[in-house]
Each structure stands twice: as structure tokens, then as C-alpha cells.
N, C-alpha and C positions, 0 to 999 in steps of 0.2 A: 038903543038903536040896534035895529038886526041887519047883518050884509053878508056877505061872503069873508071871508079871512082865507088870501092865499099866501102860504107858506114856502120857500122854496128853498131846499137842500141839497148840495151838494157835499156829499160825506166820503172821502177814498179813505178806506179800511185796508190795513194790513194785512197779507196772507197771514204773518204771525209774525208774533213780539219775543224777542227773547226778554232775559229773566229780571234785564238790568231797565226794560222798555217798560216791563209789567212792574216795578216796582217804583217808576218816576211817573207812572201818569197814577200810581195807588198815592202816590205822593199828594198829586195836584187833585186827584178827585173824590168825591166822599169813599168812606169809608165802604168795600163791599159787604153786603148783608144777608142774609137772606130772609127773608118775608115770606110769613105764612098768610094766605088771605083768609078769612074764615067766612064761613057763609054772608053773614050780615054783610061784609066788606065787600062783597063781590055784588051782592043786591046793590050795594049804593053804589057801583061802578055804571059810567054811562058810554055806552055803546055808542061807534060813532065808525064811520065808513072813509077810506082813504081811496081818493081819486086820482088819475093820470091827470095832468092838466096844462094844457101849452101855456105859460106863461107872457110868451109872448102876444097871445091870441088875448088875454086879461087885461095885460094893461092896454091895448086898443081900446078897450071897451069904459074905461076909467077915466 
């Protein structure tokens, strides 16, 4: 089945964490890494376009 998939996020970000903030969410969250992509891995990445979207205006229509 193909439809629309609306997502909706509300995310408030910190201006900034001190040292005791950065090491309770390294806690709870994976591990940070860093990742090299290499060509191949970027060909298989799928490009995909991010919209403004009244949410409100969606579920009328649903």
C-alpha cells in the first residue's frame, strides 16, 4: 500500500549541555561513532525531500 506518511516533531534543543548532561544522555544513548560512508554506501542512500506541512490541514482530509 502507498499513502502519504505524516510525521510530526516537536524537538526543544538545549543552547548547551554541560559536561555532567553530555555524559547522562552518552549514558542512555548509543554509543557515538563516527562513520565513514564510502562511495558504494552513498549510491545506496535514498534521497528524499522534507516538507512544511499543516498538520492540522491533514487530518481534515483523513
Amino acid at each position: 500500500m502507498k499513502d502519504k506518511l505524516y510525521i510530526h516533531f516537536v524537538v526543544d534543543f538545549p543552547y548547551s549541555l554541560n559536561m555532567d548532561q553530555c555524559k547522562a544522555l552518552e549514558a542512555v544513548l548509543h554509543p557515538r561513532t563516527l562513520i565513514q560512508l564510502t562511495d558504494i554506501d552513498i549510491d545506496e542512500c535514498e534521497e528524499t525531500m522534507l516538507h512544511d506541512v499543516n498538520i492540522d490541514e491533514c487530518e481534515k482530509t483523513t
